[in-house]
matplotlib code that plots the C-alpha trace (Angstrom):
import matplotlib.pyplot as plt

x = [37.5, 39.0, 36.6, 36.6, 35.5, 34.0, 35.2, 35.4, 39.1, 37.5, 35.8, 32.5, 34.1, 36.6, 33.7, 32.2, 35.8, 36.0, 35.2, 34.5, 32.5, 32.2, 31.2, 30.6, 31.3, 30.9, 30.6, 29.9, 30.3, 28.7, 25.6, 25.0, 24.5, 23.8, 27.9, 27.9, 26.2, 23.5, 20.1, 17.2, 14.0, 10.9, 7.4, 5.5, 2.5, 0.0, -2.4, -1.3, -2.1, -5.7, -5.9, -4.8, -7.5, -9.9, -9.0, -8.7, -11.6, -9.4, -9.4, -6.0, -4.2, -5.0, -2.1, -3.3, -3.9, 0.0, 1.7, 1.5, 3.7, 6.4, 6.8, 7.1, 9.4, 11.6, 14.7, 14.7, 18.0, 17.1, 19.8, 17.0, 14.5, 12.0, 8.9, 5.3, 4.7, 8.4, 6.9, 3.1, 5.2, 8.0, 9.7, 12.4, 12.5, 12.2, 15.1, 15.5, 17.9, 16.5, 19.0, 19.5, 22.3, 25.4, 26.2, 23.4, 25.4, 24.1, 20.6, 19.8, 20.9, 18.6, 15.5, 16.2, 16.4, 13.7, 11.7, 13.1, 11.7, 8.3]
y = [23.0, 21.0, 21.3, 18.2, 17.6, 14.1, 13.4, 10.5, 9.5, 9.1, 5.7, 5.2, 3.9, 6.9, 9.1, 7.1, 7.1, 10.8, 11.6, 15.5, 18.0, 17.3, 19.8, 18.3, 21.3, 19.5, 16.4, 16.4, 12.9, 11.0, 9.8, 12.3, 11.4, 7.5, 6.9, 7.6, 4.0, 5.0, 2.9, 4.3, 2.4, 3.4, 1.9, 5.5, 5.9, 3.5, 7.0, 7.1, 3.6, 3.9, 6.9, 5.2, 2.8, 5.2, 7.0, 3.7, 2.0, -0.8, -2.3, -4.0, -1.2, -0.6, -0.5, -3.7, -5.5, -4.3, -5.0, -8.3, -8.4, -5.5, -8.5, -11.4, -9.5, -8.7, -9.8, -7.9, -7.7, -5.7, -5.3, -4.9, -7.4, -9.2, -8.8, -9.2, -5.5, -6.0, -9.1, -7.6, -4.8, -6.7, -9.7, -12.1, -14.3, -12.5, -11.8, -7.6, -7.6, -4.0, -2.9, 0.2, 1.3, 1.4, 4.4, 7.1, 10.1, 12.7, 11.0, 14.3, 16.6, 14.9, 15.0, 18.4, 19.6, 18.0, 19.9, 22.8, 22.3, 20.9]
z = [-78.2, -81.4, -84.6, -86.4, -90.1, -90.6, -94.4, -96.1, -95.3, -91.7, -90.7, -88.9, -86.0, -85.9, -85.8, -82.0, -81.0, -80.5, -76.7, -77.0, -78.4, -82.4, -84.8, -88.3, -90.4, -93.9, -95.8, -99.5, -101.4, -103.8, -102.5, -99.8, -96.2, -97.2, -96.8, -93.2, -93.4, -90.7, -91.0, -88.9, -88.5, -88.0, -88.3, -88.5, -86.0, -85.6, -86.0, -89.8, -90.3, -89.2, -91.3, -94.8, -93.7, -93.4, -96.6, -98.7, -97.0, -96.7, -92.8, -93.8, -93.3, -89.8, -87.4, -85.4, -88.9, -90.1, -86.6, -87.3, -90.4, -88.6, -85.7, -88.2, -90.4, -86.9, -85.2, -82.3, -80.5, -77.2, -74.5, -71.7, -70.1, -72.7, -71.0, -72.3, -73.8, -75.6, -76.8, -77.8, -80.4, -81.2, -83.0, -82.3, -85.2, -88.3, -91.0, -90.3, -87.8, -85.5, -82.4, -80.5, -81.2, -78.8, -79.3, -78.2, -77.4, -80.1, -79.1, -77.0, -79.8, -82.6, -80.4, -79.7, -83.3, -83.9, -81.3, -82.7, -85.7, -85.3]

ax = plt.figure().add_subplot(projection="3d")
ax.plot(x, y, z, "-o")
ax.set_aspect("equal")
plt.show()
């Protein structure tokens, strides 16, 4: 198997291209991790949200209060069937373009790390 070091001469879409087994050995640059140019979204749980409300006494930050602005703020482009749950958690119309991503192949190997560590 070939070992392959992602560096900074290499290009995002270099990195997809590559239809074996990748092992990124190192990467060092200025800015860390941010140049791979990778943008993961997440809301948090909706538990956390009811929490901070119940900390802060303040109902506006419970999750049902806070959905509404994650939908407005939305553009949702999802490659599946729009159907009414899709629509109850998500938005269409909002300026943050949010996608999966086409590429999901180390998907199974960052779940699984994160098993390992929690």
């Amino acid at each position: 198997m070939e070992k392959v070091i992602f560096s900074m001469k290499s290009s995002v879409d270099d990195f997809f291209k590559i239809q074996r087994t990748l092992y990124l050995l190192y990467f060092s640059a200025l800015g860390g991790s941010s140049n791979l140019n990778f943008m993961a979204f997440a809301r948090g749980n909706p538990k956390d949200y009811e929490n901070w409300a119940n900390i802060t006494d303040e109902p506006l930050w419970k999750y049902d209060n806070v959905l509404k602005y994650f939908k407005k703020s939305e553009h949702y482009d999802f490659r599946g069937r729009w159907d009414d749950q899709m629509n109850q958690y998500h938005g269409k119309d909002g300026p943050l373009n949010i996608a999966t991503p086409s590429y999901t192949g180390m998907a199974k190997y960052f779940v699984q790390a994160g098993r390992e560590v929690s």
